[in-house]
C-alpha positions, 0 to 999 in steps of 0.5 A: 375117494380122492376126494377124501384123501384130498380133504385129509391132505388140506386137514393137514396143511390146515393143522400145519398153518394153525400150529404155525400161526400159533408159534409165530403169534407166541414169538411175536409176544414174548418179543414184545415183553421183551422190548417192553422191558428193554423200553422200560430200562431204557426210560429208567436210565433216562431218569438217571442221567436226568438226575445226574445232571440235576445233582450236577448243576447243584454241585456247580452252583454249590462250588460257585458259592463257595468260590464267592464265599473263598474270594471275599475270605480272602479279601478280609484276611488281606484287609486285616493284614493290611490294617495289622501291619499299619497298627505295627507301622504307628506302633513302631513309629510312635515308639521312634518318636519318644 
């Protein structure tokens, strides 16, 4: 009889760590999707910036040329006047002479 009551017993804690396992192991896998899925935000947001700091080196090599382009603008628009005012100089000389 003691026996029996004793297997009863040990059937119960049996139930108990299987029911247990079970839990734990469903648990263990629902954590895993959910690292899974914060992983898989974590590298598409790595893409992102990696984007970003490609976007950003182009618009830096975009506002360089453009700097260039600017500058000789300028050096052009500073020729011309330059060579304007020298017509306006001899014009006025010339006018002086007759």
């Amino acid at each position: 009889m003691d026996n029996i009551d004793n297997l009863g017993k040990q059937d119960g804690q049996v139930t108990g760590i299987s029911r247990v396992a079970h839990e734990t192991e469903n648990t263990s896998n629902a954590i895993l999707g959910n690292m899974r899925n914060q992983r898989d935000k974590i590298t598409d947001a790595i893409h992102d910036v990696r984007q970003a700091n490609q976007n950003v080196a182009l618009g830096k090599q975009l506002i360089n040329s453009m700097s260039r382009k600017e500058c000789c603008y300028k050096l052009l628009l500073y020729m011309l006047i330059f060579v304007l005012l020298a017509v306006i100089v001899s014009l006025g000389i010339v006018k002086l002479m007759k």
